[in-house]
MARBATI-842177 format. One line per 3 residues: their letters; for each residue x, z, y of N, C-alpha, C. Coordinates in steps of 0.2 Angstrom, whole numbers, plus 2048, in hexadecimal, padded with zeros to 3 digits. Layout:
BEGIN
a) X,Z,Y,X,Z,Y,X,Z,Y ~ ...
***
This chain:
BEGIN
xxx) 804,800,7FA,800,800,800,804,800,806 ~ 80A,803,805,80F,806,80B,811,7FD,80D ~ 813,7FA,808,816,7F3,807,811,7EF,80C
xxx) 80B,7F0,809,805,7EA,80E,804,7ED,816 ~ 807,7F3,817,804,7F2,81D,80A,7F1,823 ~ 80F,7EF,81F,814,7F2,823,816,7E9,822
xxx) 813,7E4,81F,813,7DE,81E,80E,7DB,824 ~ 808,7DD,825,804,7DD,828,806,7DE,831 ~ 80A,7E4,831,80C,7E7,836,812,7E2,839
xxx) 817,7E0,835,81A,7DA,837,819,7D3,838 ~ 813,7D1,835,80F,7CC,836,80D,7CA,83E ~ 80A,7D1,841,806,7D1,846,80D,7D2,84A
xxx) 814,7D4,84B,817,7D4,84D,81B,7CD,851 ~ 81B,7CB,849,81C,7C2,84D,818,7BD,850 ~ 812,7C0,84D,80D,7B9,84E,809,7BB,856
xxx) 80C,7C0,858,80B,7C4,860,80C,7BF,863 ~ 809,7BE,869,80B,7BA,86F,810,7BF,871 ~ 815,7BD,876,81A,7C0,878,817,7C3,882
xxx) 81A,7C7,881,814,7CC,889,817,7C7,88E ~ 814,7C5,893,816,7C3,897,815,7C9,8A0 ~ 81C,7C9,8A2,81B,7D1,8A7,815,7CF,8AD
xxx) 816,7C9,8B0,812,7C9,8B4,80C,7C3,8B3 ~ 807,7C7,8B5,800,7C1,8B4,800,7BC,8BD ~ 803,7B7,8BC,804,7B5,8C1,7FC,7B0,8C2
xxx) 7F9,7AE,8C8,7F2,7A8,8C8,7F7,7A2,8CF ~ 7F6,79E,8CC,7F8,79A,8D2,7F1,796,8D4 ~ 7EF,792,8D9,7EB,78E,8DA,7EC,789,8DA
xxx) 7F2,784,8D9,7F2,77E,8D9,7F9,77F,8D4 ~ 7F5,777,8D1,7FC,774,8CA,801,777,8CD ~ 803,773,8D4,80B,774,8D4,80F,77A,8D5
xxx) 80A,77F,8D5,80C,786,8D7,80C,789,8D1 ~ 80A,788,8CD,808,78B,8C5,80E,788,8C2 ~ 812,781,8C5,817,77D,8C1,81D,781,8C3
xxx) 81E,782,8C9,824,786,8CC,825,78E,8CB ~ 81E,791,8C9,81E,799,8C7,81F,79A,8C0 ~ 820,793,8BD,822,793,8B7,828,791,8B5
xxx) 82B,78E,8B8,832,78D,8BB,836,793,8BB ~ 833,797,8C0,836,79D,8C2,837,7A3,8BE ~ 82F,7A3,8BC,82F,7AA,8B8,830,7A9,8B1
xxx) 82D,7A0,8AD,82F,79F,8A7,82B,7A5,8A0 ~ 82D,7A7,89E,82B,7AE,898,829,7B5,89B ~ 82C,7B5,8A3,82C,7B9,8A4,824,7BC,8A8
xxx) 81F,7B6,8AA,81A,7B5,8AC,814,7B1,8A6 ~ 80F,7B1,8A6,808,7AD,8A6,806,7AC,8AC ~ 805,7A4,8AB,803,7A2,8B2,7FC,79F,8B0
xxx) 7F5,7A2,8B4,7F1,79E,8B5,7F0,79B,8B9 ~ 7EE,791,8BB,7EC,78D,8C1,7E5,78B,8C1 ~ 7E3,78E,8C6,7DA,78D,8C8,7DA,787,8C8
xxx) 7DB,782,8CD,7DA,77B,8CF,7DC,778,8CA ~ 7DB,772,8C6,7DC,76D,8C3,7DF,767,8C5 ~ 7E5,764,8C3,7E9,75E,8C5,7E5,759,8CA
xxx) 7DD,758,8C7,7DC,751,8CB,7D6,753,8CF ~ 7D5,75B,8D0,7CE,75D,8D4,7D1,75C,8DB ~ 7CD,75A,8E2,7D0,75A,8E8,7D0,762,8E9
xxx) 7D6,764,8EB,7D7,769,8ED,7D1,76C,8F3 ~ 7CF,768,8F8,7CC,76B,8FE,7C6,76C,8FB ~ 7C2,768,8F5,7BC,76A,8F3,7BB,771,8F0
xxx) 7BF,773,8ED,7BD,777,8E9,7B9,77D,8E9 ~ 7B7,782,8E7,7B3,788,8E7,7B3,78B,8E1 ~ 7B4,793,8E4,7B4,798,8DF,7AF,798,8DB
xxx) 7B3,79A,8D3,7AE,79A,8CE,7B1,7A2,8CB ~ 7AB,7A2,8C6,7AC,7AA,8C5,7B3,7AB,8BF ~ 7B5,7A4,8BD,7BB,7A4,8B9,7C3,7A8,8BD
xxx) 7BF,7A2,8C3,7C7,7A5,8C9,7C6,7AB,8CB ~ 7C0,7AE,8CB,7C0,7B6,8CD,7C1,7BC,8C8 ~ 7C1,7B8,8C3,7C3,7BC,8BC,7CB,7BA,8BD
xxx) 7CD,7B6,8BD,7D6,7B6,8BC,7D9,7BA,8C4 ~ 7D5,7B9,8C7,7D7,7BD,8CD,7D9,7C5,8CE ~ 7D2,7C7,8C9,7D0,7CF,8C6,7D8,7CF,8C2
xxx) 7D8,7CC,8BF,7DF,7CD,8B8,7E5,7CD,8BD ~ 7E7,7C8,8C2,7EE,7C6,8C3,7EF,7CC,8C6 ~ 7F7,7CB,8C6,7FD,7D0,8CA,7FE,7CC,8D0
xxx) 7FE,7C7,8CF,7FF,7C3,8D6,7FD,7BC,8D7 ~ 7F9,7BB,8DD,7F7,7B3,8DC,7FB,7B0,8E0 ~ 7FE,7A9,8E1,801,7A4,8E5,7FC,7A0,8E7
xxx) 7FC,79E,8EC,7F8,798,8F0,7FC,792,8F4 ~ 7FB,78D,8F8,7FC,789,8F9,7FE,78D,902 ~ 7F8,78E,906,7F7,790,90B,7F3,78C,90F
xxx) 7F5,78C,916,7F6,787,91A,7ED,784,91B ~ 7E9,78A,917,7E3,789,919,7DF,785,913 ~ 7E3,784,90F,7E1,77E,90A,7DC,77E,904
xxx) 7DD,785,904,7D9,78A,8FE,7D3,78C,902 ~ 7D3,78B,907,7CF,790,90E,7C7,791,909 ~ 7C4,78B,906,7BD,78A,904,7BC,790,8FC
xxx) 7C1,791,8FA,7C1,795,8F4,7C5,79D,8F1 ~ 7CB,79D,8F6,7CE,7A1,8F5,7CD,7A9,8F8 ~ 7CA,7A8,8FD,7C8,7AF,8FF,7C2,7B2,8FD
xxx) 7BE,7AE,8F9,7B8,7B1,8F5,7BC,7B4,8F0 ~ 7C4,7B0,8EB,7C6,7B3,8E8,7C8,7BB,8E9 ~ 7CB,7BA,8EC,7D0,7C1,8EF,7CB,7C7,8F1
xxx) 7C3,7C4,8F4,7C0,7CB,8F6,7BD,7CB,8F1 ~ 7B8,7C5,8EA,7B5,7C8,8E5,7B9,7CC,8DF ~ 7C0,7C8,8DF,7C3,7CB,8D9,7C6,7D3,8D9
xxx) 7C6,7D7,8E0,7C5,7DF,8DF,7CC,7DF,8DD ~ 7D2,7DB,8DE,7D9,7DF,8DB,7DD,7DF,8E2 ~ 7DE,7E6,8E1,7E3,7E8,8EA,7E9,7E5,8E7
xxx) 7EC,7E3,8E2,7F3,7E1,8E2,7F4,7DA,8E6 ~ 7EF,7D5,8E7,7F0,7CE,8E9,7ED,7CE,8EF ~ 7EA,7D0,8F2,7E5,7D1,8F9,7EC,7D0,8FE
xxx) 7EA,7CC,904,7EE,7C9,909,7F4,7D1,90A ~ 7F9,7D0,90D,7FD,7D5,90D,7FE,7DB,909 ~ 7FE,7D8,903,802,7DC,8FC,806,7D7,8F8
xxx) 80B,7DA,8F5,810,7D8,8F2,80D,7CF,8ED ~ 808,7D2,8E9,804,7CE,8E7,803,7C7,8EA ~ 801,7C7,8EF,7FC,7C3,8F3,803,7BC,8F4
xxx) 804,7B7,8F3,80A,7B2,8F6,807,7AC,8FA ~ 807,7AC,8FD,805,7A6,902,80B,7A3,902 ~ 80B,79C,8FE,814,798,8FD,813,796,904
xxx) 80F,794,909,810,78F,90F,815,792,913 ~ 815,79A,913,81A,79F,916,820,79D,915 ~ 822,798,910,829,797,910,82C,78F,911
xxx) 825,78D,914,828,786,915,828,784,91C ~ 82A,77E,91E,829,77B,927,824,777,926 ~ 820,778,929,817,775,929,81A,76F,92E
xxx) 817,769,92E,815,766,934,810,763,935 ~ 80E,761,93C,807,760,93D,805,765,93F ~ 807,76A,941,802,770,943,7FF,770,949
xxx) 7F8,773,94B,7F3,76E,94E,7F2,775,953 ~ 7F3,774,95B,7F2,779,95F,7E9,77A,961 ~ 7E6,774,961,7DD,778,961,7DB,76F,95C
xxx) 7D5,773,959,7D6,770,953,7CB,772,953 ~ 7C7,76B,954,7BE,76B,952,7BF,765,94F ~ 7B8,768,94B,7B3,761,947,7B6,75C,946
xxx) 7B7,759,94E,7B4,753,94F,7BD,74F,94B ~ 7C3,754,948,7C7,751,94A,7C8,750,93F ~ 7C3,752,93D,7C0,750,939,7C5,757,934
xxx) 7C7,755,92C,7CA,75D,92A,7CF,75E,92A ~ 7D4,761,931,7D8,762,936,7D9,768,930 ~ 7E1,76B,931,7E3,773,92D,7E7,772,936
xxx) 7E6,778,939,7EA,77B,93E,7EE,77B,93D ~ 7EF,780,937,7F7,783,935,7FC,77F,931 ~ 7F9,777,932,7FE,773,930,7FD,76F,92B
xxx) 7FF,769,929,7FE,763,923,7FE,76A,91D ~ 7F9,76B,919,7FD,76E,912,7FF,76C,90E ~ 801,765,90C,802,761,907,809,760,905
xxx) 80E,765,907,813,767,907,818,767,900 ~ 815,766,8FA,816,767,8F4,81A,75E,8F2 ~ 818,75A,8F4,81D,753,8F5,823,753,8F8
xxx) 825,75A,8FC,82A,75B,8FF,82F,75F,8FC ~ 837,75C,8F9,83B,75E,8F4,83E,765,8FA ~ 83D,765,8FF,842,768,903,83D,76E,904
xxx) 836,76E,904,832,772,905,831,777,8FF ~ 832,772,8FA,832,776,8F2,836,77B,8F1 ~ 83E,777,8F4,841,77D,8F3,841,784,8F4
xxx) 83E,783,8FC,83D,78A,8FF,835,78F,8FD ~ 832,78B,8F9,82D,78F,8F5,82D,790,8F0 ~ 834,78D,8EC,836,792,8E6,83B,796,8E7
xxx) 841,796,8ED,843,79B,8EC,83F,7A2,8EF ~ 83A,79F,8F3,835,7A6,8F5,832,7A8,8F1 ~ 830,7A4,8EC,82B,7A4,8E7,82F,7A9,8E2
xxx) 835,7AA,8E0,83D,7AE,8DE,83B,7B5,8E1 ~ 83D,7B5,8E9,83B,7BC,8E9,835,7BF,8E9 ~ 832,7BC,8E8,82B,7C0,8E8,82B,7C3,8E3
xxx) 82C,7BD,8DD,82B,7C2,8D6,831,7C4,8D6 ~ 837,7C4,8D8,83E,7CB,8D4,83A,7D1,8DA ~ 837,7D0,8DF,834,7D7,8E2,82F,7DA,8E1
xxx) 82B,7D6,8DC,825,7DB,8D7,829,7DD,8CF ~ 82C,7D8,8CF,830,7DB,8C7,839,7DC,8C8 ~ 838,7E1,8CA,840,7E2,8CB,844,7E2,8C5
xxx) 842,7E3,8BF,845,7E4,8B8,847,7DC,8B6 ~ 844,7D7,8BA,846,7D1,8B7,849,7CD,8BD ~ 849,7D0,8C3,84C,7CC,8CA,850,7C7,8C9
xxx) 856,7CA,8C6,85E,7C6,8C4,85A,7BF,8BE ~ 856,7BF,8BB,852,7BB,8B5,84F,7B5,8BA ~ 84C,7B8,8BF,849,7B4,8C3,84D,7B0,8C8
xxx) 853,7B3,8CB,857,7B2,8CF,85A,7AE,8CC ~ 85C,7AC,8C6,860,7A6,8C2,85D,7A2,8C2 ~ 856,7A2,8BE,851,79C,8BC,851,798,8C3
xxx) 851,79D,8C9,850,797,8D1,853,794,8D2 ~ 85D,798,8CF,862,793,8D0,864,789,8CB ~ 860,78D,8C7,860,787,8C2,85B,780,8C4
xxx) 857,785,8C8,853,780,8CA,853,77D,8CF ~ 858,77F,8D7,85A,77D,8DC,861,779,8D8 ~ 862,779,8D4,868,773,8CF,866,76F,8CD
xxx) 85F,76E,8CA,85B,769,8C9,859,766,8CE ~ 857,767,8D2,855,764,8D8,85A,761,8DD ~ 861,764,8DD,866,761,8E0,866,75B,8DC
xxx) 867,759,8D7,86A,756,8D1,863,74F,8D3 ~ 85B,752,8D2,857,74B,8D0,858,748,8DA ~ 859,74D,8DE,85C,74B,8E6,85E,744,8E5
xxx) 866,745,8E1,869,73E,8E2,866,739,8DE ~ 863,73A,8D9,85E,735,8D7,85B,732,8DC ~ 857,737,8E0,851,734,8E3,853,731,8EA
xxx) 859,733,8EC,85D,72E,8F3,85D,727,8F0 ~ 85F,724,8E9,85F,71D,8E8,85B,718,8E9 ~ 853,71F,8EA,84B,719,8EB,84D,718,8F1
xxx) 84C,70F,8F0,84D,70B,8F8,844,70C,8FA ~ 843,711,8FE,83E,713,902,83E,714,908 ~ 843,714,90D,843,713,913,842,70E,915
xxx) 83D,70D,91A,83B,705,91F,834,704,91C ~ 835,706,916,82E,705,914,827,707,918 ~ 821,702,915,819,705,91B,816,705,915
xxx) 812,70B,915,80C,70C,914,805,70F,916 ~ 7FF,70D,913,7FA,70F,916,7F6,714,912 ~ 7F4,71B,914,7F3,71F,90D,7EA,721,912
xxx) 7E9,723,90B,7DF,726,90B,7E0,72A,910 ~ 7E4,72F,90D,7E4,737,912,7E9,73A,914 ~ 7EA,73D,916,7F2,73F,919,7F4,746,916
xxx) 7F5,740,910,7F9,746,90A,802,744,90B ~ 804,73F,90D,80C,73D,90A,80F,73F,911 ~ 80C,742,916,811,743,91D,81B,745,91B
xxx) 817,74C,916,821,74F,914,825,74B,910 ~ 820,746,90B,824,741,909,827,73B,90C ~ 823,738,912,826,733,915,82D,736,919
xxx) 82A,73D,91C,830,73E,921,836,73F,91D ~ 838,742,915,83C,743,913,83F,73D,90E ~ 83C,739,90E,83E,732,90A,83F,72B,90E
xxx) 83E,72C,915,83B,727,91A,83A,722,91A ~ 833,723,918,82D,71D,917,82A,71E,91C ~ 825,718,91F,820,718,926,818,71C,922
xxx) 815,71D,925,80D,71D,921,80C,71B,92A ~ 808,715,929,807,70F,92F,7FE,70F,931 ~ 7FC,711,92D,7F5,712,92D,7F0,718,927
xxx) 7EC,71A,928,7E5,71C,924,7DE,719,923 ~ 7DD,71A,91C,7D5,718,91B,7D2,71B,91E ~ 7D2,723,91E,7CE,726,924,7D1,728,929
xxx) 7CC,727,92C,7CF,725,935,7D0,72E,935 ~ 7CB,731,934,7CB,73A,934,7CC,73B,92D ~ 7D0,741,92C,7D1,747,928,7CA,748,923
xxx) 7CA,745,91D,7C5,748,91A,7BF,748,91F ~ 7BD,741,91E,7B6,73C,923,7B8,738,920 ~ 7B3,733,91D,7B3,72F,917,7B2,726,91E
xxx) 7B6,724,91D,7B8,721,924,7B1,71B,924 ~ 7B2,717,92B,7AC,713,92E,7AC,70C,92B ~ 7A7,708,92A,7A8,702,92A,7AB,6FD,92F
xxx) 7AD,6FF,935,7AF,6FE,93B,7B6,6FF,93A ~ 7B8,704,936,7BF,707,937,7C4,704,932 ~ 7BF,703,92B,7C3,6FF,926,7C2,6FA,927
xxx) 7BF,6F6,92B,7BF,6F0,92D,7C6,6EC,932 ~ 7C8,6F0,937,7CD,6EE,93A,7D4,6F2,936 ~ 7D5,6F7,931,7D9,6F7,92D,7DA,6F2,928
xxx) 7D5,6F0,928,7D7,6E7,922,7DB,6E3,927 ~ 7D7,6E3,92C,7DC,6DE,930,7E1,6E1,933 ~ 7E3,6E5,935,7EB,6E8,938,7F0,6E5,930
xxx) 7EC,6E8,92A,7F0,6E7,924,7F2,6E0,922 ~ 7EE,6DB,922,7EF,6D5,922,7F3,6D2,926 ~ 7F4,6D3,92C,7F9,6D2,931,7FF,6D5,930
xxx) 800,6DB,92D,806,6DF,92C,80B,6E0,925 ~ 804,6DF,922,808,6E0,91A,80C,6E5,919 ~ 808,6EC,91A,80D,6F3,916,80D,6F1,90F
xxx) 811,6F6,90B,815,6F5,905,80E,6F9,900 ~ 80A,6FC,902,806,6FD,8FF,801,700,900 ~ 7FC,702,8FD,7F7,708,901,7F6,70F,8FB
xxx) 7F8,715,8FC,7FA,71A,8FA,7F2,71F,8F8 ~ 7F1,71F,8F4,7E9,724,8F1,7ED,729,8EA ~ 7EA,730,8EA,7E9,732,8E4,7E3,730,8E0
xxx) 7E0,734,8D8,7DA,731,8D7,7D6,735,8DA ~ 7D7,73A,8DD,7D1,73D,8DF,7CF,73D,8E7 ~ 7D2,738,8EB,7D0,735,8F2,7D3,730,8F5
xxx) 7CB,72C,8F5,7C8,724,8F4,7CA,71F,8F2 ~ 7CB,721,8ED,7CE,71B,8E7,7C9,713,8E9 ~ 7C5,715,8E9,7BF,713,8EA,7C1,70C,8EF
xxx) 7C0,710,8F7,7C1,70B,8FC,7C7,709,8FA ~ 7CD,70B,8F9,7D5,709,8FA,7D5,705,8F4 ~ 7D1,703,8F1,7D1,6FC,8EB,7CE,6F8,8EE
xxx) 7C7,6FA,8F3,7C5,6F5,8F5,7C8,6F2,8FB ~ 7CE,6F5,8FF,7D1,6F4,904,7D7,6EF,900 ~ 7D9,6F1,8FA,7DE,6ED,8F7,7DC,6E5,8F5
xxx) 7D7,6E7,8F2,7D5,6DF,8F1,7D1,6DB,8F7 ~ 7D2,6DD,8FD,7D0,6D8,902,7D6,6D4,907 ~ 7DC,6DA,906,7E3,6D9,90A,7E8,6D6,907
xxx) 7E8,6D9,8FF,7EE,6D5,8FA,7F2,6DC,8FB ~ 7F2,6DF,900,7F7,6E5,8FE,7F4,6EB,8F7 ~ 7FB,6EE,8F5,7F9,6EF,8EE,7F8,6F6,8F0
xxx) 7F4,6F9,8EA,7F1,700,8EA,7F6,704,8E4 ~ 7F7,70A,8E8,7FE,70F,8E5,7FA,717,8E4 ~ 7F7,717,8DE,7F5,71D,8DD,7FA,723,8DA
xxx) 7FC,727,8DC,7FF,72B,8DC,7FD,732,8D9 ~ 7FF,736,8D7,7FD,73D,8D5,7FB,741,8D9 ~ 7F7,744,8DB,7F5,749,8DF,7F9,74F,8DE
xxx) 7FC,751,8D8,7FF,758,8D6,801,756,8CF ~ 804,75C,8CF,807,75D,8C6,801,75C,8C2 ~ 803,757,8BE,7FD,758,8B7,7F7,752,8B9
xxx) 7F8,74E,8C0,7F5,74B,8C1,7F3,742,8BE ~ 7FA,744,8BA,7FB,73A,8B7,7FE,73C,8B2 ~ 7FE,738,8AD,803,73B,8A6,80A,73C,8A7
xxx) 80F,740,8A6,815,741,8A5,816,744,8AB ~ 812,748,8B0,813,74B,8B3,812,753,8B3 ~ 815,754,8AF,814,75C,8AD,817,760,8B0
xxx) 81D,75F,8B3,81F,765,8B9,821,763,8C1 ~ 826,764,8C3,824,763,8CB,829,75C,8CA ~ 82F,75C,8C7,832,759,8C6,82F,750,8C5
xxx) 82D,752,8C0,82B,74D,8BE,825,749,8C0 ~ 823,74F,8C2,81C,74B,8C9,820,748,8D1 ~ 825,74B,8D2,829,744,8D6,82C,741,8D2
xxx) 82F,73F,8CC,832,739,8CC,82D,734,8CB ~ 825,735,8C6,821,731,8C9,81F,72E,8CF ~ 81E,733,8D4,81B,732,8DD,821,72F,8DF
xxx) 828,72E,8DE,82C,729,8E2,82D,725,8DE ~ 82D,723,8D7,82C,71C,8D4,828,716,8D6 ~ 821,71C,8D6,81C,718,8D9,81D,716,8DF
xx) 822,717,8E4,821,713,8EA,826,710,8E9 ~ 82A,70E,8E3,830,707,8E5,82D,701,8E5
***
């Protein structure tokens, strides 16, 4: 009897999931790719949003209120982006460890250079972020500086693994030097293109490409017949290198702006996990800058 249980007792030893210290919740793929970069064995990361859902739509569901109740600490994008779901999360989920100013709580925008930031900002100028583009996550330079933030936060809730965390960030500020020189040989500078929404600003400025126009004339305002009309014709005239869409914003119009100009349409990833073989952040840019050779 001694034998079976002690068989049984080793059974359940191995076939354990291994503990992971910190319940981390991200909101976005890319944030859930980088917290596991980071923390690795060391974290569970759950991601509320989904690769191809538009980020500005979303809304809390009582899933993300449950993961929120559980975490040790949630990461978000910031920069207002989460604005429609994330404070429902924070005040229903009842956990003082993640609530805005506590250890928990990461706002990665805090660690990046916003640009675009909008000194008075109504309606009319359609869906404007004050606090600046948030779409910062296409930016290799910006990245860096939200994983190494993304570093001290967890070695300053888990002191017992800091040095574990603080290597993992070095490994990965070495990968990222390294795919750098890769990504300097895409000839993309001089290049135009015309994108939906104005998602690629830290990509152009970091890779020097033009974005020369918009389908929508306004931010999230599904644009005019008037407005896509004289966009066909500046495009015809100009011939940018392409028109830039994810699948979750207007694939729709920007096919039918491709088939009336001849300029071709360049659907891109919105985020990790958004097109096959882009499973971390890595490799959600070398997709996003092939696609513009």
């Amino acid at each position: 009897m001694q034998k079976i249980f002690l068989a049984l007792f080793l059974t359940l030893i191995v076939t354990s999931p291994a503990f992971a210290g910190l319940n981390v919740v991200a909101t976005l793929p890319w944030i859930g790719s980088l917290a596991k970069e980071i923390g690795k064995d060391k974290v569970s990361v759950t991601t509320l949003v989904k690769p191809n859902q538009d980020p500005h739509l979303m809304e809390a569901k009582p899933s993300m209120i449950l993961a929120g109740r559980k975490a040790d600490i949630i990461m978000y994008n910031g920069l207002d982006l989460e604005i429609g779901y994330l404070p429902l999360i924070l005040e229903s989920a009842k956990n003082p460890k993640i609530v805005p100013g506590k250890p928990g709580n990461c706002d990665c925008s805090r660690f990046v250079k916003a640009i675009e930031k909008q000194t008075a900002v109504d309606r009319s100028m359609g869906d404007v972020h004050p606090l600046g583009n948030p779409h910062y996550h296409y930016s290799p330079a910006n990245i860096l500086r939200v994983a190494e933030g993304m570093t001290n936060t967890l070695a300053d809730l888990d002191r017992a693994n800091a040095d574990y965390y603080r290597a993992n960030f070095k490994s990965f500020a070495e990968r990222l030097k390294e795919r750098q020189k890769k990504w300097s040989t895409i000839p993309l500078k001089g290049k135009k293109f015309v994108a939906y929404h104005k998602l690629f600003e830290y990509l152009a400025g970091e890779f020097g490409f033009q974005l020369v126009g918009y389908v929508e004339a306004k931010p999230g305002i599904p644009p005019s017949a008037g407005h896509v009309e004289s966009l066909i014709e500046s495009m015809k005239a100009n011939k940018p290198n392409g028109i830039l869409t994810t699948s979750f914003y207007g694939k729709k119009e920007s096919e039918s702006i491709s088939a009336k100009t001849g300029v071709k349409l360049i659907t891109l990833p919105g985020d990790v996990g958004g097109m096959k073989g882009t499973d971390d952040w890595f490799s959600f840019m070398d997709t996003v800058l092939a696609s513009l050779q």
